[in-house]
C-alpha positions, 0 to 999 in steps of 0.5 A: 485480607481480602484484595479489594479490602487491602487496596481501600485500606492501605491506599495507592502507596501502600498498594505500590510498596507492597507489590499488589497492583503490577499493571500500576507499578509498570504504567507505559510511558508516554511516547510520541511518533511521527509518520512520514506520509508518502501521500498528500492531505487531500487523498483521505482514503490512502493518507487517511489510512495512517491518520486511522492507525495513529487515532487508534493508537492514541485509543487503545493507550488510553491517550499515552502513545501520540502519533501525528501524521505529516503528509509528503513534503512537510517533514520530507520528500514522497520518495524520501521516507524511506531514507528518512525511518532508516536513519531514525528522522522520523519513526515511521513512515506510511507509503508504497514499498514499489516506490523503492525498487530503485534500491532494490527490486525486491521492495515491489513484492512488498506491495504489488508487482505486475500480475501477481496478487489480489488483494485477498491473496496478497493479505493471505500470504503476508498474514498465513504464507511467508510473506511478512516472514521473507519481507521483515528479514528483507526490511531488516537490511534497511534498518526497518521492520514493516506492519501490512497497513492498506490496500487498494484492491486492484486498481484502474489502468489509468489516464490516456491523451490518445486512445490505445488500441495496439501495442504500438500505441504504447511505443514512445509513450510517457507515462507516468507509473508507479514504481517497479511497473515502469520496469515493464513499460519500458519493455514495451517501447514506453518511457516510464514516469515516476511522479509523486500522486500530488504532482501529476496533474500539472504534468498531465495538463502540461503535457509534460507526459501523455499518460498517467495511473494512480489508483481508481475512480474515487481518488481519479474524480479527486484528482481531476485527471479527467479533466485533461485526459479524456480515456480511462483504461482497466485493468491496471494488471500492474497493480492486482493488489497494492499493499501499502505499509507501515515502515518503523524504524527498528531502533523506536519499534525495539524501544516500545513495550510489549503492551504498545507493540501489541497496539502497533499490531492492532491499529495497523489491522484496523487501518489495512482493513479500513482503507479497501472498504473506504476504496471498495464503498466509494469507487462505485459512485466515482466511477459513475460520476466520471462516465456521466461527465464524458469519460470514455471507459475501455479495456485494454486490447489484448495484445497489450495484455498479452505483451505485458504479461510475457514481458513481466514473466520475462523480467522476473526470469532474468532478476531471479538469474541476478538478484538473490534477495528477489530470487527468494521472496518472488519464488515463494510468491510465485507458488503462493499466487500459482495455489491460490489462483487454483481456488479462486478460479473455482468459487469466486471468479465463477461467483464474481463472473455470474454475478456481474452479468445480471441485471439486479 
């Protein structure tokens, strides 16, 4: 008897008991997750990224596998999500692995550390070099398994009270940074700041810091910060490429069927590519907003590159000589980003300098 012939004539049960219909007899449970974001509601480019992978998610399971998202302090602290999936509060979480440098320095290099990688070449080695490898060996430790989910592209250096026109204008600065980078402000005579994105603008206006980055223009005009800061200073070399990732802790990950497995994968591609072309089609208008009202835009000096980069090189020697955990995955970074910045040099920033120099 033919397939279709024997499903209308024996009906659903008849189908189940004789076997014929696998897909049917193994249909996914529901499953409902919560995430923990890191961000607030207001930013909907990088909390929006979370809100895209639990939409597809939802789509791709045909409505079966639900997740909602809670932006930070409603079911926990910004900084606290990570504790949060590790100890199965939550599911999951949606933040910046730098956040936790405190645990260990080794968190930085899952998202972005002083003068390492683009954007481009930060997905290159998760995705086609050992990234992803060496970070999920690493996350393992911390009862997690992570998925690549946004990036910023390289971000803006921040906002300034005073103008920065040496090094020594960095001594005694308060500034608020995130993450790991503080590590090498402080190397440079500045007084690092760690602050939640939701809660730097009532520092900056008070006055509590002098200084602070977040990410670049669009969410900068969001936040106001030009409003009690007038000097905006590129590039933020801390941040070539800040990858932001989705945490799951490894008990609801290994839970999951292979068919949602599958849909984690791919909602969270979608997500990782969605949130730098919000970022890329957006920062443009900002930017002109923000200089039209008064912002005064500038490079950072030189010699505050230079200290920088001699700093941060200078860092990564001595936690190399301490810490195997960053000794393992910096060193692989390290060769990656000395390959790739071999070929960018030749087609895209010769491509990028040329086209950024005519008049169009």
């Amino acid at each position: 008897m033919e397939r279709r012939s024997f499903v209308r004539s024996a009906g659903l049960a008849g189908v189940l008991a004789a076997g014929a219909a696998p897909a049917i007899v193994h249909a996914q449970a529901a499953v409902r997750w919560r995430i923990a974001s890191s961000f607030p509601k207001s930013l909907d480019t990088i909390y929006g990224a979370a809100e895209v992978f639990a939409k597809k998610v939802g789509e791709l399971s045909g409505g079966k596998f639900q997740v909602t998202v809670h932006a930070a302090g409603e079911l926990m602290p910004a900084f606290g999500v990570v504790d949060g999936v590790q100890n199965g509060t939550v599911e999951a979480c949606h933040t910046v692995p730098y956040y936790f440098f405190g645990k260990d320095e080794t968190f930085a290099l899952g998202a972005a550390v002083p003068f390492g990688l683009n954007s481009r070449q930060m997905t290159a080695w998760m995705f086609e070099g050992n990234g992803l490898k060496l970070m999920r060996e690493f996350y393992a430790g911390y009862n997690m398994i992570n998925f690549p989910c946004g990036n910023t592209g390289a971000q803006m250096a921040g906002w300034y009270r005073k103008e920065i026109k040496s090094t020594a204008d960095i001594k005694g600065l308060k500034f608020r940074v995130g993450g790991f980078a503080g590590k090498v402000i402080e190397r440079m005579g500045g007084v690092p700041q760690n602050i939640p994105g939701g809660e730097i603008y009532q520092a900056l206006e008070k006055g509590t810091i002098d200084a602070a980055e977040w990410i670049g223009p669009y969410d900068d005009l969001k936040l106001g910060f030009n409003k009690v800061a007038p000097h905006y200073y590129y590039p933020g070399w801390w941040e070539g490429g800040p990858q932001i990732d989705l945490f799951i802790n490894q008990k609801a990950y290994a839970g999951l069927s292979a068919e949602y497995k599958a849909m984690v994968e791919a909602a969270a591609a979608v997500a990782h590519i969605d949130m730098q072309a919000k970022y890329d089609a957006r920062n443009p208008g900002a930017l002109k907003q923000l200089v039209g009202s008064g912002t005064k835009l500038a490079r950072f000096p030189k010699d505050v590159m230079e200290l920088a980069f001699k700093e941060s090189m200078a860092l990564y020697s001595e936690l190399s000589a301490k810490n195997p955990r960053w000794k393992k995955v910096y060193t692989d970074m390290a060769n990656f980003r000395r390959e790739e910045n071999l070929w960018f040099r030749f087609a895209e920033a010769s491509f990028d300098d040329f086209m950024q120099a005519q008049k169009l």
